[in-house]
C-alpha positions in Angstrom: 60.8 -40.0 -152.2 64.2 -41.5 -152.6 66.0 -38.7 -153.5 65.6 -37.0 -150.0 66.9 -37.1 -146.8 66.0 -35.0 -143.4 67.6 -34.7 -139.9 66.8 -32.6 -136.9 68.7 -31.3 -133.9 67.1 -29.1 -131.2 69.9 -27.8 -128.8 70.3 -25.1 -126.0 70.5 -21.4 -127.1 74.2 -21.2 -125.8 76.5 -19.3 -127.7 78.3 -22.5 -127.1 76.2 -24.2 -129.1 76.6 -22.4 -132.3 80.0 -24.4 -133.3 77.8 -27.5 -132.7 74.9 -26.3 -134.9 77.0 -25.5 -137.7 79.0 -28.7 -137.7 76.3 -30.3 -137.2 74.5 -29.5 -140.6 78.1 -29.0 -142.4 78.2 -33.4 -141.2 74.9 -33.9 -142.8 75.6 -31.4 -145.9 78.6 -33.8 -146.9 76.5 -36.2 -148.7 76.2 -34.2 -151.2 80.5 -33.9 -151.9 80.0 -30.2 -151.7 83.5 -28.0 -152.6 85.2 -26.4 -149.2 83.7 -23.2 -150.3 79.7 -24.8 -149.9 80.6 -26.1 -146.6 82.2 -22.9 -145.4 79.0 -20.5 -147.0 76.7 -23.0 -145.5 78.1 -22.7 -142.1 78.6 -19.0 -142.3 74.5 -18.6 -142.4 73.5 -21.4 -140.2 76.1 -19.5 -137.7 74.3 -16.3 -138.5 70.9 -17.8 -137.9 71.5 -19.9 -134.7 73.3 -16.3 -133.3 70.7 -14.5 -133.9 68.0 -16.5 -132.5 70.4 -16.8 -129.2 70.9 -12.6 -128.8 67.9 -11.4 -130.2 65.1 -14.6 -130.0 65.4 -15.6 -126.0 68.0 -11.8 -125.4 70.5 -14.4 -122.9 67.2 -17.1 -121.6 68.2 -20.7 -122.1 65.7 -21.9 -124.4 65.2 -24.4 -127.1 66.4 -23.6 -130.8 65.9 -26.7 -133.5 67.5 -26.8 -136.6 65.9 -29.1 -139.4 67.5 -30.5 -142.6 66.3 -31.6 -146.2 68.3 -32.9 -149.0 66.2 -32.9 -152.0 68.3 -34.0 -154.7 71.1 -31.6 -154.8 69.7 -29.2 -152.8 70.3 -28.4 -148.5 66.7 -26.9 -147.2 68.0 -25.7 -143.3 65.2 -24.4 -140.9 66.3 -22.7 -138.4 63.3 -22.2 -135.5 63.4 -20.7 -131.7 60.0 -19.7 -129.8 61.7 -16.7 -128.8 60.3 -12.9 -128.4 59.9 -12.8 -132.5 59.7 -9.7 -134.9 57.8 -7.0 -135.4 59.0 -6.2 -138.9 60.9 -8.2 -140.8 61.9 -6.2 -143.4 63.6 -3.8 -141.6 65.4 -6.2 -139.6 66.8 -7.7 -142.7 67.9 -4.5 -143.6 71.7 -4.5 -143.8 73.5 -2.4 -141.2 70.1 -2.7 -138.5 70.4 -4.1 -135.1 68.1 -3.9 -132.0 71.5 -4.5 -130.3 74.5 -1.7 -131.0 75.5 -1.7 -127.2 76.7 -5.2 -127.9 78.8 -4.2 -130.6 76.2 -6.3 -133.3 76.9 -5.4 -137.3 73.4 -5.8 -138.4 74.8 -8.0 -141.1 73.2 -11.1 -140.1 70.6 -11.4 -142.3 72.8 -10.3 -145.3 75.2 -12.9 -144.8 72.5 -15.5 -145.4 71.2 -13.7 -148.2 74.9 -13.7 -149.5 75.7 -17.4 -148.5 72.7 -19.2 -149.5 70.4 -19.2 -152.6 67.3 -19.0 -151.0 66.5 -17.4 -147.4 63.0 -16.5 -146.4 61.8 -15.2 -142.8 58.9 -15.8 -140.7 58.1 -14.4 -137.5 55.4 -13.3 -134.9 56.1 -11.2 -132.0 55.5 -13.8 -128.7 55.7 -16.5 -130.7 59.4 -16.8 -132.7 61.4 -16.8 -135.7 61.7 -19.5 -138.2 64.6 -19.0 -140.5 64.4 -20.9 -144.2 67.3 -21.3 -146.2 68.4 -23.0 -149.3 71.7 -24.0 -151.4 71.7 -25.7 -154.2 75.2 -28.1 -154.4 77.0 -28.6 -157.1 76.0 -25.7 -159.3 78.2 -24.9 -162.5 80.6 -28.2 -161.6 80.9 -31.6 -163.7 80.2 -33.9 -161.2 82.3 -37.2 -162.2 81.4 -40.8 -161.8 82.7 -43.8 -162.8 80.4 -44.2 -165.2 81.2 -41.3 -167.1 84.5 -42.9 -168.4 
């Protein structure tokens, strides 16, 4: 299909690594000319996801966390995957205010920060096996998008 596009990065899970991730897909998001605000919600989440796969995924292990991209017309697809130790439920963890970790001061707000910065998230995990993190964010919604040939 023309209208899409798709990158991948897979990096180390070092909390290092999180500025990279997120400027990483905020580079590939600007093809779409999205406002300040879309770039800084986008990078909110993908900061949320790629933390939480380092803290509570591989808890400190140096392992492998990929981050995949789609543009599909006007809209950012971002998977977020690590083979970590996974989840045994899901909805509880997405719960706002829960963490597995309060001894390292963690808000349990992750999850609701994605929720609150994208259009679309949606979680999939197996204990043993990792977490795969799907989000979505439509570009452009409610503006008049001006072209030359709209003159």
């Amino acid at each position: 299909m023309r209208d899409t596009n798709e990158m991948e990065v897979i990096f180390d899970s070092r909390s290092e690594n999180e500025g990279f991730a997120r400027v990483a897909v905020a580079a590939f998001l600007t093809q779409l000319n999205p406002t300040v605000e879309e770039v800084s919600d986008v990078k909110t989440a993908v900061s949320e996801a790629v933390t939480n796969s380092i803290i509570h995924g591989y808890e400190g292990d140096i392992q492998k966390i990929s981050i995949r991209c789609r543009i599909r017309e006007n809209t950012l697809i971002v998977r977020i995957r690590d083979e970590g130790c996974g989840m045994e439920n899901v909805e509880q963890a997405m719960l706002p205010m829960f963490t597995t970790k309060p001894d390292l001061d963690r808000s349990g707000m992750g999850f609701a920060f994605m929720e609150a910065f994208m259009d679309r998230i949606e979680v999939e995990s197996e204990p043993g096996v990792g977490t795969t993190v799907t989000m979505e964010k439509t570009i452009g919604k409610g503006r008049n998008i001006w072209t030359t040939q709209s003159i």
